[in-house]
DRENNU-366842 format. One record per residue (C-alpha): residue number from 1; y, z, x. Coordinates in Angstrom, 1 decimal. Layout:
# residues N
  num       v       w       u
  NUM       Y       Z       X
...
This chain:
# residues 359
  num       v       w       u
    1   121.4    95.0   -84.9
    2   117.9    95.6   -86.3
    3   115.1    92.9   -86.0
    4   112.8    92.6   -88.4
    5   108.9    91.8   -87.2
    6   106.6    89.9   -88.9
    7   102.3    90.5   -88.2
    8   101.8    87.4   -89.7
    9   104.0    85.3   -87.5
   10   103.3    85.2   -84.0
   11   105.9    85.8   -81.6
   12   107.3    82.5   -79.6
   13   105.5    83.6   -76.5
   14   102.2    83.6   -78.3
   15   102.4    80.1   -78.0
   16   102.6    80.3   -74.0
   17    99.8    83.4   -73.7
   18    96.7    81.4   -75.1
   19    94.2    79.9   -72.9
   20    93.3    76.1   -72.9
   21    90.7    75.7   -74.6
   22    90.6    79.1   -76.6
   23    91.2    79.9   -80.0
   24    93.5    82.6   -81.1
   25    90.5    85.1   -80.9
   26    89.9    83.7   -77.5
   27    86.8    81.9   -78.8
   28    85.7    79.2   -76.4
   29    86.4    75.7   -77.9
   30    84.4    72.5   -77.1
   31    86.2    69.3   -75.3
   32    86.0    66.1   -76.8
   33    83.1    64.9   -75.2
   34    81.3    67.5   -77.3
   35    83.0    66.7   -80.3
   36    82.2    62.8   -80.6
   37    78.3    63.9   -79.5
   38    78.3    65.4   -82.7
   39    80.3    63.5   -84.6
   40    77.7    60.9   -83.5
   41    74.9    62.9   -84.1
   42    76.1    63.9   -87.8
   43    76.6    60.2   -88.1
   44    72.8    59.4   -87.2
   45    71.7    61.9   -89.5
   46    73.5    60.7   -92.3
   47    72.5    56.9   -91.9
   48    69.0    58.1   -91.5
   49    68.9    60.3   -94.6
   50    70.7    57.1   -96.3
   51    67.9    54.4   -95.1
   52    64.9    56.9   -96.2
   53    66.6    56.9   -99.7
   54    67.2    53.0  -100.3
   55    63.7    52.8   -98.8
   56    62.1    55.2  -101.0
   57    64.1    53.4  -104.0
   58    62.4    50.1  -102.9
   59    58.9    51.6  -102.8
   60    59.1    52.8  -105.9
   61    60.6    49.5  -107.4
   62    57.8    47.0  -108.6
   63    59.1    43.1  -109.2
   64    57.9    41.8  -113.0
   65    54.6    39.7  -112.4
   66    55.1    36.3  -113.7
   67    54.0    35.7  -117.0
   68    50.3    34.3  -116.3
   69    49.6    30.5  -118.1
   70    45.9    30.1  -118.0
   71    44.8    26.2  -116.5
   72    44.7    23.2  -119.0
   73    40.8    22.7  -119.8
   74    39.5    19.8  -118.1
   75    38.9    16.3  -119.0
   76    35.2    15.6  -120.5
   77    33.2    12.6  -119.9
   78    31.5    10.3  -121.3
   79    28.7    11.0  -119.5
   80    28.1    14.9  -120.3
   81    28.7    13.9  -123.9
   82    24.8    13.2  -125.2
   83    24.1     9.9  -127.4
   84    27.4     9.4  -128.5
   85    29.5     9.6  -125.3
   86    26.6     7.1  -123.8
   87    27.4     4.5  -127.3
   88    31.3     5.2  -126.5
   89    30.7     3.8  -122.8
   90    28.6     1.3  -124.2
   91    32.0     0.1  -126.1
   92    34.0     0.1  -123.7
   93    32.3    -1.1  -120.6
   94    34.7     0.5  -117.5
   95    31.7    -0.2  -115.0
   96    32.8    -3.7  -115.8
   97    36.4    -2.6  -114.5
   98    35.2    -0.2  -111.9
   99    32.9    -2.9  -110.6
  100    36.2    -5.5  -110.3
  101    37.9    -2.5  -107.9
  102    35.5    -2.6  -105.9
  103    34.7    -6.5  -105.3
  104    38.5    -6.9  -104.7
  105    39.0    -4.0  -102.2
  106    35.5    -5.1  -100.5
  107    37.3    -8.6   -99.9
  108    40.4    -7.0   -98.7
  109    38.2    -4.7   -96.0
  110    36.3    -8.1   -95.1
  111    39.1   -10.1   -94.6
  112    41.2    -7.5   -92.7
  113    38.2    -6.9   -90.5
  114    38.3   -10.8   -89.9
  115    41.8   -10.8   -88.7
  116    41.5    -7.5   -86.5
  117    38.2    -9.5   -84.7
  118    40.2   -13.0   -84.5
  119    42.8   -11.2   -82.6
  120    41.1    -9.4   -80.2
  121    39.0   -13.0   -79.6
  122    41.5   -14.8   -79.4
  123    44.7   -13.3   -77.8
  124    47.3   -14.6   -76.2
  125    45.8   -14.1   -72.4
  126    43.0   -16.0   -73.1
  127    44.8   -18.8   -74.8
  128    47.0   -19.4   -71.8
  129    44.0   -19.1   -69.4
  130    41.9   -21.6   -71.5
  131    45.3   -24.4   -71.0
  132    45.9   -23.8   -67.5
  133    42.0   -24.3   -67.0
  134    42.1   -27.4   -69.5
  135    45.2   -29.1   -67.4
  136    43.2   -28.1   -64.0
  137    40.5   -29.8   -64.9
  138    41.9   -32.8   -66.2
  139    44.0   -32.9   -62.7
  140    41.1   -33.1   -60.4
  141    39.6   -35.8   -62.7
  142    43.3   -37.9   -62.0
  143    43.5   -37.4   -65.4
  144    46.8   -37.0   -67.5
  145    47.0   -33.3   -68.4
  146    46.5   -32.7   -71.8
  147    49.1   -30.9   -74.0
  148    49.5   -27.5   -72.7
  149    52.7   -25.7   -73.3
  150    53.6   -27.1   -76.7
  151    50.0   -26.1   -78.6
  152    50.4   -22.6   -77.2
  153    53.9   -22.5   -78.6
  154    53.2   -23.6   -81.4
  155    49.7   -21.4   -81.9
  156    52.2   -17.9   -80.7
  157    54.2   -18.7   -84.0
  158    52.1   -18.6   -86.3
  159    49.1   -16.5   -85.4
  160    48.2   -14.0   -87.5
  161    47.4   -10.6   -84.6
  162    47.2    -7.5   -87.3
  163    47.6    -7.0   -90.6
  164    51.2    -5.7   -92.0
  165    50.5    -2.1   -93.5
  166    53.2    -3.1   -96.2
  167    51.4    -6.1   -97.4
  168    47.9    -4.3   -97.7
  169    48.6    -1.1   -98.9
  170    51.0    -3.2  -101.2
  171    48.2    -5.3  -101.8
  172    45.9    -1.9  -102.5
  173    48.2    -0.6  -105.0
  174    48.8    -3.4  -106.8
  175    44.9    -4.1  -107.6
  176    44.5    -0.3  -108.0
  177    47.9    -0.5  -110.8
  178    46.1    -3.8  -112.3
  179    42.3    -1.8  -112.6
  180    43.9     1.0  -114.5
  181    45.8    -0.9  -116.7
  182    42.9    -3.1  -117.9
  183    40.8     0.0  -118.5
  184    43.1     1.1  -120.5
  185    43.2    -2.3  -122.9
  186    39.8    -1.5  -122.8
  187    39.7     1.7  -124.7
  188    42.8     0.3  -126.9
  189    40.3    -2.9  -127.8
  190    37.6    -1.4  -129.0
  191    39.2     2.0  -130.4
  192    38.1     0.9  -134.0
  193    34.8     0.5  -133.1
  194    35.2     4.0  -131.4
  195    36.2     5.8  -134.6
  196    33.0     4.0  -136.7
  197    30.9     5.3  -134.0
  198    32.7     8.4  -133.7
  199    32.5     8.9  -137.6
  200    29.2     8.5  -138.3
  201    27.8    10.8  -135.7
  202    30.2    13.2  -137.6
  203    29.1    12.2  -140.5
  204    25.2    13.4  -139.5
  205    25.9    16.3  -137.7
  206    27.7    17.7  -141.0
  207    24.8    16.5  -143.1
  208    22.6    18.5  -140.7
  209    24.6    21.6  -140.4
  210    24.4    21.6  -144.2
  211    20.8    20.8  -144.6
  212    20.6    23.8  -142.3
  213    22.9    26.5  -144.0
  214    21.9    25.9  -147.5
  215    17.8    26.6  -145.9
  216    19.1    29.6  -144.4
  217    20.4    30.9  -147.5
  218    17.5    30.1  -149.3
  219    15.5    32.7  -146.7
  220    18.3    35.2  -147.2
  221    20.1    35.0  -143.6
  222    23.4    33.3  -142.3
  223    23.9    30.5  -140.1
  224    25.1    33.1  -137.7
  225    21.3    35.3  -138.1
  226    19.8    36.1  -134.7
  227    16.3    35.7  -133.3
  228    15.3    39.2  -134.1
  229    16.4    38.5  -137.9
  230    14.6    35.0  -138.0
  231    11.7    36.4  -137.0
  232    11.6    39.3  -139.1
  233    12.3    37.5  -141.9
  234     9.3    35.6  -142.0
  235    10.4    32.7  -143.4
  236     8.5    29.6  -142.2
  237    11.2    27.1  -142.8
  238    14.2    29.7  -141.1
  239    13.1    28.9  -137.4
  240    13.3    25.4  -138.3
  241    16.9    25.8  -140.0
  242    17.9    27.5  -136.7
  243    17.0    24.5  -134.6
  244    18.8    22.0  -136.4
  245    21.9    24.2  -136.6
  246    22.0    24.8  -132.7
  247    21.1    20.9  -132.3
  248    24.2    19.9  -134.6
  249    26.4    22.2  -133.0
  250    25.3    21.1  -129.7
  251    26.3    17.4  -131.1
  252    29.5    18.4  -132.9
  253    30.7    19.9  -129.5
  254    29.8    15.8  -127.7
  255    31.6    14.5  -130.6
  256    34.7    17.0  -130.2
  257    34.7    15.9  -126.5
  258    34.4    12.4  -126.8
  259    37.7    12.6  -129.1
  260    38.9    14.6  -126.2
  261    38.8    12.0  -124.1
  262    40.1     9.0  -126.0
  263    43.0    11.7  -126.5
  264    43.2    12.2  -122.7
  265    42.7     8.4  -121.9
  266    46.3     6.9  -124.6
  267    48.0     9.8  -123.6
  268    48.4     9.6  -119.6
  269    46.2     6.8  -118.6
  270    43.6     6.2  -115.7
  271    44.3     6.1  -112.1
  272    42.2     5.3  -108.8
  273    41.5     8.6  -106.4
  274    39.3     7.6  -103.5
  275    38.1     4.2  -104.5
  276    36.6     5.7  -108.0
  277    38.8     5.2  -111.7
  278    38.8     8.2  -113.6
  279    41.3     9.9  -116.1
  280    44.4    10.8  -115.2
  281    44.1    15.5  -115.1
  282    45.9    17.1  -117.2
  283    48.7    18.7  -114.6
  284    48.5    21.6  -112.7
  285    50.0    24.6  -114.5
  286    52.9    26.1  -113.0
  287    55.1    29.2  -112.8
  288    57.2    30.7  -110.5
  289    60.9    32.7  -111.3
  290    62.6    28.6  -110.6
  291    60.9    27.2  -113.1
  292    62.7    25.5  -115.5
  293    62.2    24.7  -119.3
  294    61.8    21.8  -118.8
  295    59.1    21.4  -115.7
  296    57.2    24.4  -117.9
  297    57.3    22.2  -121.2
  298    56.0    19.0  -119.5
  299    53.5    20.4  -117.3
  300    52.6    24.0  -119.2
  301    52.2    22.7  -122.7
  302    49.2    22.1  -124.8
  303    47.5    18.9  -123.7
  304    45.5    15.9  -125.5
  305    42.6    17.9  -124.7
  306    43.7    21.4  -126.6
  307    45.7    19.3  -129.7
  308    42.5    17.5  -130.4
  309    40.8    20.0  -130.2
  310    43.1    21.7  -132.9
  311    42.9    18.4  -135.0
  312    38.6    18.3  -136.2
  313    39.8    17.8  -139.8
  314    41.2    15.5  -142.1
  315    44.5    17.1  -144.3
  316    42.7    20.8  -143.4
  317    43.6    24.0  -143.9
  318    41.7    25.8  -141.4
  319    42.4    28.6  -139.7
  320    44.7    28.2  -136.5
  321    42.3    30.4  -134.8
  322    39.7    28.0  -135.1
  323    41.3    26.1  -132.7
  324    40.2    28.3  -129.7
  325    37.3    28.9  -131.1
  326    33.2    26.8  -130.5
  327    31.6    24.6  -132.4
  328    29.6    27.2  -134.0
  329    32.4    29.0  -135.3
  330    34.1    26.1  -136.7
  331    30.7    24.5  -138.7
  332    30.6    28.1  -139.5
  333    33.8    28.1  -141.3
  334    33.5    24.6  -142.8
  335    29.8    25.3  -144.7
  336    31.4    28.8  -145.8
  337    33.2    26.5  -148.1
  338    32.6    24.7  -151.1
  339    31.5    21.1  -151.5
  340    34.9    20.4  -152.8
  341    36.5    22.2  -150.4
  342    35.3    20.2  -147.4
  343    37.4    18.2  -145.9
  344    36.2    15.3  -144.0
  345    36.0    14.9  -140.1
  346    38.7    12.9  -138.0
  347    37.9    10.3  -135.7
  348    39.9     8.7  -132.8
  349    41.7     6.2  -134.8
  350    44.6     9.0  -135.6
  351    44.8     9.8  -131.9
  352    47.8     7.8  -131.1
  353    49.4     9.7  -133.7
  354    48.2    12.7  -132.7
  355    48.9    12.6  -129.4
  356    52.5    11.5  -129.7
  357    53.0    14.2  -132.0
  358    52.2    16.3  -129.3
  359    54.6    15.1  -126.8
């Protein structure tokens, strides 16, 4: 019987003829030791190659900048705003307010530096020392002892030996609550008196602005004509037209800013900071990815300031523009147009419409 041999198989004893740790060529193989050291180092390499990746990818990745909401303008006052922002504090008379806050907190300060004195005078050592001495006395005279324990009792419970922080900083708040509410029925008083005052001032700064255009015209140059141009021209009366134009815009822009703060003053109020009443700020703007609607419609939007500043006419059509734009710009607009055309400057008797609009 015949048996059949196949290369590709080896033969049984194959199996018994190779050396550990050889291959079939005889090749050295490595142990496991060396096996999981490169495992492991393969391993390394790979979570290395994988970090500079995801790092790379965050270098290269730039967060969206927060949309950017430019401060709320400030608060004018009265007393940057020329002739007509002295008349309006003429009206209204806060130093009259101002100058209760302070009486009243100077008779809290003097009273609580009364009680702080009285207690360190008259403590409770020295009021037992002065009894014992009283009934001493009165015992080497054969004397009866006068009351002794009882008045000190009695003295113990009812002394006054500081003053509670809750009652004067109650105290504080309330007068501080009590200035800023009568400063504001101040403003409300005489806010008809405001708007007359307000009005006519308007009234003369338009009359001037348009004394001053139509002179302009007459010399051939615009309201918007520059030194050079004036001079040049050789008009006698231009220079002066240019003076009283820059002098009424100077006054439109006090009369804008007194509106601006009668707006300010009905729509959040007054408040003390530091002993001193003042307007309430408009609020801090705010952003930030957790920012709500909300927060971003009460504190972010246009404030009394900007919508009066938006309102200078009655029923107008003006541009929207015009809005963010000076004084000059806006007289500019208004004698561009015709006498008919015109429309008539607001006062501060629309505010409280206005600025409830606005809220």
């Amino acid at each position: 019987m015949s048996t059949s041999f196949d290369p590709a198989v080896p033969p049984p004893e194959a199996a018994f003829t190779r050396k550990r740790g050889h291959d079939d060529a005889g090749t050295a193989m490595p142990d496991r030791a060396a096996m999981k050291r490169m495992n492991e180092a393969t391993a390394a390499r790979n979570s290395d190659a994988r970090m500079a990746r995801e790092t790379a990818s965050a270098r290269a990745f730039v967060p969206p900048t927060p949309r950017s909401v430019p401060p709320h303008p400030p608060t004018p006052k009265l007393a940057d705003a020329g002739d007509i922002g002295q008349q309006v504090a003429e009206l209204v008379r806060l130093d009259r307010v101002a100058g209760a806050l302070s009486r009243a907190t100077a008779r809290i300060d003097e009273e609580a530096r009364e009680i702080t004195a009285a207690a360190e005078r008259d403590n409770l050592r020295a009021r037992i020392a002065e009894a014992a001495d009283a009934a001493l006395d009165a015992a080497e005279r054969k004397e009866k002892a006068p009351p002794t324990l009882l008045p000190i009792l009695q003295w113990d419970r009812d002394r006054i030996d500081h003053t509670p922080v809750v009652i004067e900083k109650g105290l504080r708040t309330t007068i501080d609550n009590g200035v800023c509410n009568r400063a504001l029925a101040a403003v409300h008083g005489v806010l008809d008196e405001i708007d007359a005052a307000v009005l006519a001032e308007a009234d003369r700064v338009l009359a001037g602005v348009s004394q001053a255009h139509e002179r302009l015209k007459l010399a051939g140059l615009s309201v918007g004509a520059t030194p050079e141009e004036v001079i040049d021209n050789g008009d006698d009366g231009a220079l002066s037209a240019v003076r009283l134009w820059r002098s009424s815009v100077s006054r439109w822009e006090n009369v804008q800013a007194v509106r601006q703060w009668v707006a300010s003053v009905l729509d959040r109020g007054f408040e003390i900071r530091d002993g001193v009443l003042r307007v309430v700020p408009p609020p801090r703007v705010r952003s930030g990815s957790f920012l709500t609607d909300e927060e971003a419609r009460k504190a972010n939007s246009p404030q009394a300031e900007a919508r009066t500043q938006g309102s200078q006419w009655e029923a107008s059509t003006a541009p929207g523009c015009l809005s963010d734009t000076g004084s000059h710009e806006v007289l500019r607009w208004w004698v561009g147009l015709s006498e008919g055309q015109r429309p008539r400057p607001l006062g501060v008797a629309d505010l409280d419409r206005t600025v409830r609009k606005g809220k």
